[in-house]
C-alpha positions, 0 to 999 in steps of 0.5 A: 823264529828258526834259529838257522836264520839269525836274526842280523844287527840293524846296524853294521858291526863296528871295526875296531879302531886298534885291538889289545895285547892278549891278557892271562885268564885267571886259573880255574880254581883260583883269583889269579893266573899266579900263586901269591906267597904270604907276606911278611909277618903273615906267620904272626897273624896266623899263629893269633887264628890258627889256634886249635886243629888247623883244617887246610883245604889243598888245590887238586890237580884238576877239576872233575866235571859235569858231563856236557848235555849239549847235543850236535844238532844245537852245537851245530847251530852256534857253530854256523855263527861263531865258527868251529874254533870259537864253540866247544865242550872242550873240558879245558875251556869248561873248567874256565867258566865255572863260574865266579871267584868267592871263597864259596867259589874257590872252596867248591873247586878244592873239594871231591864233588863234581864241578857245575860246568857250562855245557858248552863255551862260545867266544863271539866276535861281535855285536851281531854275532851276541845278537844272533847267538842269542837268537838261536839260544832263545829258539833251541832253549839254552840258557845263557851266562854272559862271560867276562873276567869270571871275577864275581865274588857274588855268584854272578856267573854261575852256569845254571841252566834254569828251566831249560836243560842245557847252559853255555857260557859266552865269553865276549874275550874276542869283543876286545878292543878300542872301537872308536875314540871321539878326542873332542868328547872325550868319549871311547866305544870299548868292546865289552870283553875289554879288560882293565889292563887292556882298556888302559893300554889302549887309551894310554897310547892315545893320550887318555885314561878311564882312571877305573881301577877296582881290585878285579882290574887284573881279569875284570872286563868293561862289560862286567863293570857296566853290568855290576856297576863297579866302583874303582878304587879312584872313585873320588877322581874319576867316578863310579863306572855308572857314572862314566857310562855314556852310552850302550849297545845291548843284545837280548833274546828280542832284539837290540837297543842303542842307548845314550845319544847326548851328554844329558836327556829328558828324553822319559827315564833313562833306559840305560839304567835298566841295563846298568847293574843288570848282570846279564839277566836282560840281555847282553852289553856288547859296546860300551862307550865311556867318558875319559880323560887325558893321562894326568901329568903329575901324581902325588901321594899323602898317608895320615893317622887319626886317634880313632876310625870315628875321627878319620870318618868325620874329617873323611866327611869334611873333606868330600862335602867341601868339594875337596877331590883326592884322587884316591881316598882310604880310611881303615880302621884301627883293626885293618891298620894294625894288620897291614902292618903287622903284614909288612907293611908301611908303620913300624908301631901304629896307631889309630886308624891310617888315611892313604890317599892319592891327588892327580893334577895337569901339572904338579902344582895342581896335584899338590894343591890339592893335597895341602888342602887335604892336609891342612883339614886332616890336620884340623882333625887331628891327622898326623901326616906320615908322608907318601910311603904308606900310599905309594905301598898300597898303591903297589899291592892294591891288586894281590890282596884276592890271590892272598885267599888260595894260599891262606886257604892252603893252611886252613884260614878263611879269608874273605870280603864283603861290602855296604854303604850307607848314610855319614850319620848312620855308619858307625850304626852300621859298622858296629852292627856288621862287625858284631854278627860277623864276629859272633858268627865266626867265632868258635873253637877258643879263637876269635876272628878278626874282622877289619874295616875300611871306607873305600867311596866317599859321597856328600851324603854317605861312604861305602865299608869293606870288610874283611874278615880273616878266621880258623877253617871248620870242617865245614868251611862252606857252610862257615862262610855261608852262616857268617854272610847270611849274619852280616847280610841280615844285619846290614838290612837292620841296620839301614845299609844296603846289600851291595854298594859295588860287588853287584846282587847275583845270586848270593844278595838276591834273597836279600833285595826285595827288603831294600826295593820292596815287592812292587821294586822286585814286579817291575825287576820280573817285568822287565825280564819278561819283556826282555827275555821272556823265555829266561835264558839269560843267566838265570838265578841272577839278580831277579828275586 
């Protein structure tokens, strides 16, 4: 196919209904668009990991990048499409698109190396326009990473070319906007380049939330969400993003697809699936229509200690299997509540493992109820309540904790996430098992790092756990963390847990993938991409072993 003829969309482009306020981009070589100062009692904490030659990594004032490989002739081409002011190989639009936000990501960015930069950016305003910038990149050979917010913390938008000699980044940033609002169905159509603040501000003005608030909400978009299968922190409110998905309009190098046309089908296996968690691999999610709700009237707020993590899990457990629904529910260890308070936080002495919690309601006599039944079961469990401050505090700095990381890297500390989910019956196996390769790995030079837990999704059957990990800087802090995730990734895998609950594969879990789906799991994955995209253009090295 002559890519000067793009291939047109078999429906018209949807007008959107209302388009957003202009949101920052998060920096080049860090999480945020501002610096974050360390916060009180930080200097305790530093001094217990800090022992021995602290090795502090300082930002450089610019990044150094790779020459662009993308010639006139095939810049010209995307330029006929998009526009001349929506493709450039401008450094400065480059530097954006580096890829991911992972320590990996951050540390790469602070060192002397050449930065991997997409040879070129392009900023399409449409389904159609996705449409046939693919076209014309599957005709040309370039590879292609979809763009959102860039805040993969598992290489997931790296700009890697693959097999072919050239990669652009596509940023969906002027796809934002509200594109149709069905108040009886409770249902939104979002451009995919929406991002968390902006989808909330335009449904807010209507009346309605999504209620998804992951810790990328700042920067991450409603594509990103769909394509990594995101979990908010209100995941026992309102769902994972999964789940309030309704329906997709997808690009790919062969074509489009419209899926989700009612509540519920039995129309052969749900295609939605394949695109939900794909990251960009298959093609592009352009629309995104999701289920919401009305702006809940009435919100109030609960904290409780348990003696021990073990003793929280069980009354975590009991609570989510009697149908009981918070709207947000947090369980950290005895670990990560000792250091969030010594952080500043909200307990003068703690004790045991801290629950925060959140209940949304129609009116306040409906939120309330349902947190004295919290109450009155964590209470059976030996919970003390200690009133709302504690979840009112994280509430308030539920999004800062990544920006910590630039600055912590500043003094020599690493600090970092991961995450898994398993059975109720299997967590403790599974926590004790993570902690420990952590913990071994990182250890070295006389300090011990500290490895903190908490549950963040609770489930009938199973609950995920996040870790954190705060550790001295080696001289070779990139390995450090590479070593450290490999352990921790290979003890989840014996352990029974899985290698990502909400954080998505990229290219940092994919070798690790076809121990949890099987060889046959990764043939129908290699399938699927062949029929799709069967020249690989779509952000190679993603997601498919």
């Amino acid at each position: 196919m002559d890519a000067k003829t793009p291939r047109a969309p078999t429906s018209p482009a949807a007008e959107p209904i209302a388009v957003p306020t202009p949101r920052p981009r998060s920096a080049w070589d860090a999480w945020g668009a501002t610096t974050a100062a360390l916060p009180p009692g930080a200097k305790t904490l530093l001094a217990t990991v800090l022992r021995g030659k602290p090795h502090p990594i300082p930002r450089r004032p610019a990044p150094r990048l790779t020459p662009s490989r993308i010639d006139e002739d095939r810049l010209r081409a995307l330029i006929a499409i998009v526009g001349e002011e929506n493709a450039t190989r401008d450094d400065a639009a480059r530097a954006l698109h580096l890829g991911g936000k992972s320590t990996p990501d951050l540390l790469a960015r602070r060192l002397d190396d050449p930065q991997n930069a997409p040879d070129a950016v392009l900023s399409p305003a449409s389904h159609g326009e996705v449409l046939s910038v693919l076209a014309a990149c599957d005709a040309h050979g370039i590879a292609v990473v979809p763009f959102g917010g860039g805040t993969s913390v598992v290489g997931g938008v790296q700009p890697e070319s693959g097999a072919h000699d050239v990669v652009i980044a596509l940023d969906l940033i002027r796809t934002a906007g509200l594109l149709s609002l069905d108040r009886t169905s409770l249902l939104a159509t979002l451009g995919a380049g929406t991002t968390g603040p902006q989808a909330e501000e335009l449904l807010n003005a209507r009346g309605f939330t999504l209620g998804h608030f992951p810790q990328s909400f700042e920067y991450a978009s409603i594509g990103g969400y769909a394509a990594t299968r995101s979990s908010g922190q209100a995941s026992r409110g309102y769902g994972r993003f999964d789940e309030l998905v309704h329906a997709l309009r997808v690009a790919t190098p062969v074509g489009e697809l419209a899926l989700g046309r009612a509540p519920s089908s039995a129309a052969g296996p749900d295609l939605r699936e394949l695109f939900l968690g794909s990251e960009g691999a298959f093609g592009v999610l352009t629309e995104v229509t999701v289920r919401i709700r009305p702006v809940p009237a009435a919100t109030t707020y609960g904290a409780w200690t348990f003696p021990d993590f073990a003793t929280g899990a069980s009354a975590l457990r009991e609570l989510t299997q009697s149908g009981i629904r918070p709207t947000v529910l947090r369980l950290s260890d005895e670990s990560e509540t000792r250091v969030n308070a010594l952080m500043g936080g909200h307990l003068l002495r703690p004790r045991g493992a801290l629950a925060v919690a959140t209940f949304e309601g129609r009116d306040a006599d409906e939120a309330e109820q349902t947190r004295r039944s919290t109450d009155e079961l964590f209470r059976r469990h030996g919970g003390i309540a200690r009133g709302e401050d504690p979840a009112r505090s994280w509430e308030r700095g539920r999004f800062a904790s990544p920006a910590l990381r630039d600055t912590l890297l500043d003094v020599g500390v690493l600090a970092e996430t991961l995450e898994t989910a398993t059975t109720w019956a299997n967590l403790p196996v599974l926590k004790a098992a993570v902690t420990a390769a952590l913990t071994e790995t990182l250890a070295g030079d006389g300090t011990k790092p500290i490895v903190m837990c908490h549950i963040s999704h609770v489930y009938p059957a199973g609950a995920s756990l996040y870790f954190t990990v705060v550790a001295a800087l080696t001289a070779d802090p990139v390995g450090q963390w590479i070593r450290a995730k490999d352990a921790a990734s290979r003890a989840i895998g014996t352990a029974g847990g899985t290698i990502t609950h909400h954080h998505a594969v990229g290219r940092d879990h994919r070798a690790h993938l076809p121990a949890e789906i099987g060889d046959l799991g990764v043939a129908v994955l290699r399938s699927v991409k062949a029929t799709l995209d069967p020249r690989g253009i779509m952000n190679p090295g993603a997601l498919v072993p």
